[in-house]
N, C-alpha and C positions, 0 to 999 in steps of 0.2 A: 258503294250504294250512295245515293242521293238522299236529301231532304228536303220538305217541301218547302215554298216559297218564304212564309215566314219564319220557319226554323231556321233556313236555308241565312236568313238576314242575321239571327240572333246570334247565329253561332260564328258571322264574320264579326261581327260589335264585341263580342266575348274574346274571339281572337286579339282583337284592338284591344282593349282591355289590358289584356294580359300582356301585350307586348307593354305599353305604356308604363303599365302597376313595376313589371321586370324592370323595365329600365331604369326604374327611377332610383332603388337601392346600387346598382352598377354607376350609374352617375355620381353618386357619393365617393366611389374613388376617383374617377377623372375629371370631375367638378362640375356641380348644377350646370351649366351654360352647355353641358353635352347630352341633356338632355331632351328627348327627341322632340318635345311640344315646343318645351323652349330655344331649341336651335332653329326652328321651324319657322318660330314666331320669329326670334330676331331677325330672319331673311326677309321675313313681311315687312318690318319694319324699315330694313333697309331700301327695299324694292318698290313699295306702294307708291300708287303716285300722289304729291302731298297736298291735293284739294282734299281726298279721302283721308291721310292723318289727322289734317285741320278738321276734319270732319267728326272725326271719333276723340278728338281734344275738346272739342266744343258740344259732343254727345257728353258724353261720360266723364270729362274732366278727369279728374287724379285717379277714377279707375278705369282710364287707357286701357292699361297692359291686362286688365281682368278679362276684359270684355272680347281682346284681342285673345286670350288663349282661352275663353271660352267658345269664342267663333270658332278659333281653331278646333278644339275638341269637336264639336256639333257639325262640321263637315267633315273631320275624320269618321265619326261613328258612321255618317251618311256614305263615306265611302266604302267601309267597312261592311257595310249593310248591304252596298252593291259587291264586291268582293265576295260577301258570302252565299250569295246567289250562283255568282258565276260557277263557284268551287262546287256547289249544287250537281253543276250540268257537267262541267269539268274540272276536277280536280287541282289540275296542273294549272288551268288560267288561275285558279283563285289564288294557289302558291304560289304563282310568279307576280301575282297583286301584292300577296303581304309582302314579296322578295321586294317589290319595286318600293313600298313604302317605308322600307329598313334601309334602302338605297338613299331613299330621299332624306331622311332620316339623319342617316349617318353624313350625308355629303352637307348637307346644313351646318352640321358639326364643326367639321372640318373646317369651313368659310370662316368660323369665327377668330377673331383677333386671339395670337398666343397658341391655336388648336395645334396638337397634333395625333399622329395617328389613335394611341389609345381613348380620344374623342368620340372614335366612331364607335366603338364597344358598345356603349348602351343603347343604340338601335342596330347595331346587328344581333346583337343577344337577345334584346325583346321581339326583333321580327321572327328570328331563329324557333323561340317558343310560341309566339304567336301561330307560326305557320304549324306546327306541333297540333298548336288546339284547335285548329283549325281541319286537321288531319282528322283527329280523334272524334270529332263532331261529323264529317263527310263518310270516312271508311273507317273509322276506327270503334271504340268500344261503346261512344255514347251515341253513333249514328241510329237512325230511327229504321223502325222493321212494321210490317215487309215494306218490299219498294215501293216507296212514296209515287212516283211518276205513272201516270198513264194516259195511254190514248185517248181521245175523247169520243171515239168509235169505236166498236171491239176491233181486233183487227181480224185479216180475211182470214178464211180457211187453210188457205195455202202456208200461212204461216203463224202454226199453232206453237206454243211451246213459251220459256220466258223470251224476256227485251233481251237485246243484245248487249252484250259488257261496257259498249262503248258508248250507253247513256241509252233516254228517252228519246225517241222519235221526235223529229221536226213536228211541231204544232202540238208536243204535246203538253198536259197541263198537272201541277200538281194535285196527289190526292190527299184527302183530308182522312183520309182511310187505316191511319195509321195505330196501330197496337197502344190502344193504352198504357200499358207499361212499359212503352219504350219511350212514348213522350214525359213520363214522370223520371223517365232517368235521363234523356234529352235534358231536361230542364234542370233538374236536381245536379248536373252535370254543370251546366251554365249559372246555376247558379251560384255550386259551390266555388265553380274558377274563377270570375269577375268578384265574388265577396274579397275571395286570398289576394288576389291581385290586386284590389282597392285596398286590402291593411300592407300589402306588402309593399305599396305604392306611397302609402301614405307614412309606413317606416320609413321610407327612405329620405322621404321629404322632410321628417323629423331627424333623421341622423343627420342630413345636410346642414340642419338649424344648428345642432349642438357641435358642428365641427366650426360654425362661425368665427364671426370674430368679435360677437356681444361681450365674453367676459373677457377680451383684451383690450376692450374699450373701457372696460368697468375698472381696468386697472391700470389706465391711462391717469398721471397725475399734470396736471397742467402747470405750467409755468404762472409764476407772478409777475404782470406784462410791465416791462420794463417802461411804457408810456400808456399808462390806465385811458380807458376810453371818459369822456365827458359826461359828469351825469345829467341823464336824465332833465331838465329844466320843470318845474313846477310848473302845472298845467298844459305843460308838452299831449297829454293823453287825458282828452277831455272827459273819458270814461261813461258816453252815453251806450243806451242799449241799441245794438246793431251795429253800431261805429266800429271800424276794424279798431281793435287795439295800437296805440304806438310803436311796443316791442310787437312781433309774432310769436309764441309761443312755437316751439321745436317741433311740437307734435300737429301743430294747425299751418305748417312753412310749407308752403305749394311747392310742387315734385314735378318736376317734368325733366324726361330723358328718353333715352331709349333703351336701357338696362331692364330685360321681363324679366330678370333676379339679380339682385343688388348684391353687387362685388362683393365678394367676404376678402378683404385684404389684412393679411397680417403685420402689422406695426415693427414686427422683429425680422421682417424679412421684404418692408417695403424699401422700395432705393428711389430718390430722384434722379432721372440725369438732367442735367443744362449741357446741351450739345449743340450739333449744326455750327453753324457759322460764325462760332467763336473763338477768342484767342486763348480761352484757358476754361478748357471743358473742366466741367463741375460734379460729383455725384458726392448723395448727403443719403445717410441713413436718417429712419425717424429717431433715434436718440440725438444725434447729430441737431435736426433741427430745433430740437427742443429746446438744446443746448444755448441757440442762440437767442437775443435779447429779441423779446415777442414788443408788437404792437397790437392795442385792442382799441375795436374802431365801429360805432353804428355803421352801417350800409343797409341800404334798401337796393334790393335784389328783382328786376322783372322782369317775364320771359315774353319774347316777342309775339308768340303765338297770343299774348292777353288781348282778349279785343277790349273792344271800347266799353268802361265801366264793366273790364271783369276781375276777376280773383287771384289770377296767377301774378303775385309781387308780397314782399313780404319784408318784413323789419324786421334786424335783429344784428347783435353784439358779437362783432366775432375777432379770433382773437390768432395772430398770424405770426409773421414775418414777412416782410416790406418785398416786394418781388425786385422792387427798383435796388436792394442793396445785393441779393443775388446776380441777376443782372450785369451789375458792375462791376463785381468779381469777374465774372465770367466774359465781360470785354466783348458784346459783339461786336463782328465785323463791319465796314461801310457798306452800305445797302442794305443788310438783314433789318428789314424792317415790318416781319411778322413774328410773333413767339406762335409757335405753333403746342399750345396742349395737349399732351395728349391722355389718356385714361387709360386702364387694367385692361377695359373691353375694346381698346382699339379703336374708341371716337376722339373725334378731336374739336379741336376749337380755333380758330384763327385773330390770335388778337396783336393791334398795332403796336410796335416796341415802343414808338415814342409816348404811346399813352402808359404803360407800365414804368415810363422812366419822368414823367412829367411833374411828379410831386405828389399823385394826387393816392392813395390810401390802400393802392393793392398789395392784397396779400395771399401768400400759400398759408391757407388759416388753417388751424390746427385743432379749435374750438370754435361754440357758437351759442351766446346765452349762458355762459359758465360753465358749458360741462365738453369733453369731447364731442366734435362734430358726430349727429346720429351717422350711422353707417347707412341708410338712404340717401345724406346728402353730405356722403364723399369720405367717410370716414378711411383712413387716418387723417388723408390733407386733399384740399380742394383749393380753386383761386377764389377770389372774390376782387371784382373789380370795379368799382363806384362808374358811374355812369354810363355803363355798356350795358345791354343786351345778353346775357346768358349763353344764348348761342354760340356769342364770341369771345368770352371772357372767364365763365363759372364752371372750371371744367373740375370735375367731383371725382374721386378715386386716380388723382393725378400722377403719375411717375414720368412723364417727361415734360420738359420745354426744351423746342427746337426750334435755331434761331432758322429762318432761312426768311422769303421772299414774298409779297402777296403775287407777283408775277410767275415765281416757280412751284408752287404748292394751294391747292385748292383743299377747304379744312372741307370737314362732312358735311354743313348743309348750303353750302356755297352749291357743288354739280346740280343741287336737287332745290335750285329758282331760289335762294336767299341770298339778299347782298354779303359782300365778305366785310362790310364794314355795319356795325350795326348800335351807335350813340343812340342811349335812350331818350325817345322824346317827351317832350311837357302832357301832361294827362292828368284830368281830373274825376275824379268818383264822387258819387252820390251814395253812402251808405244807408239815408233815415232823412225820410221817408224812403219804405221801398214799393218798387210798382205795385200797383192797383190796391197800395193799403189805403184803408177808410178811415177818414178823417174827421177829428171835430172842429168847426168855425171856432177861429179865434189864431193865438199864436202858436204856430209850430216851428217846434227847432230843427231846422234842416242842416244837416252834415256829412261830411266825406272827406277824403283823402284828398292830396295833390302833391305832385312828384316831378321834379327833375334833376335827377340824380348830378351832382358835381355841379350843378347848376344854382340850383335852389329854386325856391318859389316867391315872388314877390306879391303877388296878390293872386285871389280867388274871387270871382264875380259869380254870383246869382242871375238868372230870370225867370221870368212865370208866363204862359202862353206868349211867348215869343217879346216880350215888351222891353222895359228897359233894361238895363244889367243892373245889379246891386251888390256893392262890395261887401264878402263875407270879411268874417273876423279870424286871422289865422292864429291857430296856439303854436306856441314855440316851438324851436325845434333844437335838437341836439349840433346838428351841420347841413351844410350844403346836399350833402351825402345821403338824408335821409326822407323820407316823406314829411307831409303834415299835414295838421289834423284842420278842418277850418269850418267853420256855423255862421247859419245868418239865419234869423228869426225872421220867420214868413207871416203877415198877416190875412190868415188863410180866409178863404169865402166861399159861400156853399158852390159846388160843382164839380167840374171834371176839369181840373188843371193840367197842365207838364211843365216840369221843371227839367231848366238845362243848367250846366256847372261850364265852366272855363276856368281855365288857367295862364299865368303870365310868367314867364320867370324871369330870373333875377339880370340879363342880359335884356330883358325888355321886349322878349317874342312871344307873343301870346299863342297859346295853341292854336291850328286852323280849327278847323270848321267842317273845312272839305272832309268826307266820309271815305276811310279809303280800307281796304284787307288788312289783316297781319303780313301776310306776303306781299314784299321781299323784303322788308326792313322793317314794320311796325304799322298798327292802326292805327289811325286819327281820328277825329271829330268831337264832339259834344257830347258827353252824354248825359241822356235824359230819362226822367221818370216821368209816369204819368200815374195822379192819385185823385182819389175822389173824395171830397170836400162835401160833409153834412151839417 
């Protein structure tokens, strides 16, 4: 039997549901990433074309990955809404609908880095019951009585008697005719299966939490770094309201990746290799590394996608092992002149060997601000590397460096429009004042950042509707390696001003001017506020 149009919707949604809710405790043995939203999503991520990532980077900021498997979710349900229409009229199209979305599902799976076949499990399991409830809603126990479908004509004399087995007649339309109590067990139906499925959805997502790797992090004891980082300088961190802070605090450190669930790697069972194109391949357990004499080193951290006067860059203490003494161990080859990173999930990174061997502060860090690196950014070991770009250098949940070639190997966002080389540029912010805040006549302290990583900054200039520059006053800084904080008291006057910032550094290039994308290598320009003066 059939149900009508709306039912017909609810009871595909409820099928979706239930596959989803299933899968998600089944993924807890084969590992979140084989989970069907999330296999899904990461193919988006890899596929999209990246005017629309930049898009949903510069929507949502650091809830990307939210907003992406919410979409996801809200055109599954709309699928499934159509799916349970079909299964309405025919049975078999709707079941070959959920068969095709447990396909798509499962092959998702598979695509990801490390997958293999018991990956697919948690959407063919959840399609398998899915297509189940889907049964039980069309022809099975909770289907609705009598049949929903009819003619919108009676039909002729010559052919009296019920519809035929093989559905409703072409043009015809659902009835709202249906038995009260078969729509309170309809529903009572739907509703008891989407409830169990959402707890049994959301066990599973809690069991995935507690098989982490939070309390191996908690019992990570850090080394005492053989070469302590520099403190801090008095009045390095001018401490105004708005002013990003000096350090970044851990939990305020901007995230970008493509990981929609963040690696659970275990400490006792991570291995680096140093391979490719060297004379004496290397692998290190994380005891091993620990073992060895740590450096701890400020770096300022920012990811290419930041445009101009935005938020994606961040300070902080982190505490490693020198990549440049790995490296040398490891003897690459003549011409391997890329270290190719790569991650748990199969991204990678392409960074220049001679810059890792140059002197200048890279490290497979181990911690960040005193404590183990958080497991969102890269926990057990990550790179960090002073004056690159993230894209090419900060690669988080790290287990290989491979030497090999920029001519033989393209990293992950080289195919997809970003250059393979990626030296951060000179950039300055405005934190305070911020746009369109109201002002009182008189002296206001205007302040922000300024950054050229390995570089340093040698001055910061002010100006106010387009007129002269004015040199701010910069607070110290710990190295070359980190941002800095810089103020120049404006004597403000009633109106509608805009204030622009620049930067110079310490080679003596002042920032351009020219206005240009994050793609393919970084934003440029000025930037500016506009505030109004009473």
């Amino acid at each position: 039997m059939s149900t009508p149009r709306g039912f017909a919707a609810l009871a595909g949604v409820t099928a979706a549901v239930v596959a989803i809710g299933v899968a998600e405790p089944v993924a807890v043995l084969t590992g979140p990433r084989s989970a069907p939203l999330i296999a899904v999503g990461g193919v988006v991520v890899d596929v999209v074309p990246e005017p629309l990532k930049q898009f949903a980077i510069d929507v949502f900021g650091r809830y990307d990955k939210i907003a992406l498997l919410v979409g996801t979710a809200v055109l599954l349900a709309a699928f499934a809404a159509g799916i349970g229409v079909l299964a309405a009229r025919r049975l078999a199209v709707g079941l070959a609908g959920i068969a095709a979305f447990a396909g798509v599902g499962a092959a998702a799976a598979l695509t990801r880095a490390g997958a293999d076949a018991a990956d697919a499990l948690p959407a063919l399991v959840g399609g398998g019951l899915g297509g189940l409830v889907l049964w039980a809603f069309v022809a099975g126990p909770w289907q609705l009585d009598p049949w929903p479908w009819q003619p919108p004509t009676p039909l002729p004399a010559a052919h009296p008697g019920p519809l035929p087995a093989g559905g409703p007649p072409v043009g015809s339309e659902p009835s709202e005719s249906t038995d009260p109590e078969s729509r309170r067990r309809f529903l009572h139906g739907a509703g008891l299966l989407a409830g169990t499925a959402t707890v049994v959805g959301l066990g599973g997502h809690w069991l995935a939490g507690r098989r982490g790797v939070s309390a191996a992090r908690e019992a990570v004891a850090l080394p005492t770094p053989a070469v302590a980082a520099p403190p801090v300088p008095p009045g390095a961190d001018l401490s105004l309201a708005q002013l990003a802070p000096y350090t970044t605090p851990n939990g305020g450190f901007y995230r970008i990746d493509t990981a929609l669930v963040v690696p659970q790697v275990d400490p006792q069972t991570w291995r680096l290799r140093i391979h490719g194109r060297v004379r004496n391949p290397i692998e290190l357990t994380f005891a091993e590394l620990l073992a060895r004499p740590m450096v701890e080193r400020y770096v300022t951290l920012a990811c290419v996608s930041n445009e101009v006067g935005g938020d994606l860059i961040g300070n902080a203490r982190w505490l490693g092992v020198p990549i440049r003494e790995l490296l040398d161990e490891a003897e690459p080859e003549e011409g391997a002149d890329q270290v190719v990173g790569r991650s748990v999930d199969g991204w990678t990174c392409g960074t220049p060997t001679a810059v890792l061997r140059d002197g200048r502060d890279a490290l497979l860090a181990v911690g960040m601000n005193g404590e183990p690196l958080p497991v969102e950014h890269g926990f057990p070991v990550r790179m960090v590397v002073p004056g690159l770009y993230g894209y090419v250098s900060a690669c988080k949940w790290v287990t290989e460096l491979e030497l090999t070639s920029f001519a033989d190997f393209d990293a992950y966002w080289v195919p997809r429009g970003w250059s393979a080389q990626g030296p951060v540029k000179t950039q300055s912010r405005i934190d305070t004042p911020r746009p369109r805040n109201r002002l009182t006549a008189g002296e206001v302290v205007v302040a922000g950042v300024a950054w050229a990583q390995h570089r340093g900054i040698s001055r910061v200039e002010v100006r106010v509707d387009g007129g002269a520059w004015q040199q701010a006053t910069l607070a110290p800084a710990v190295s070359v390696d980190t941002w800095v904080q810089w103020s120049w008291r404006w004597p403000a006057t009633p109106g509608e001003h805009t204030l622009q910032v620049r930067a110079t550094d310490r080679n003596g290039e002042t920032q351009t001017a020219l206005a240009a994308p994050v793609a393919p290598d970084g934003a440029t320009g000025w930037h500016r506020v506009t505030v109004t003066v009473r």
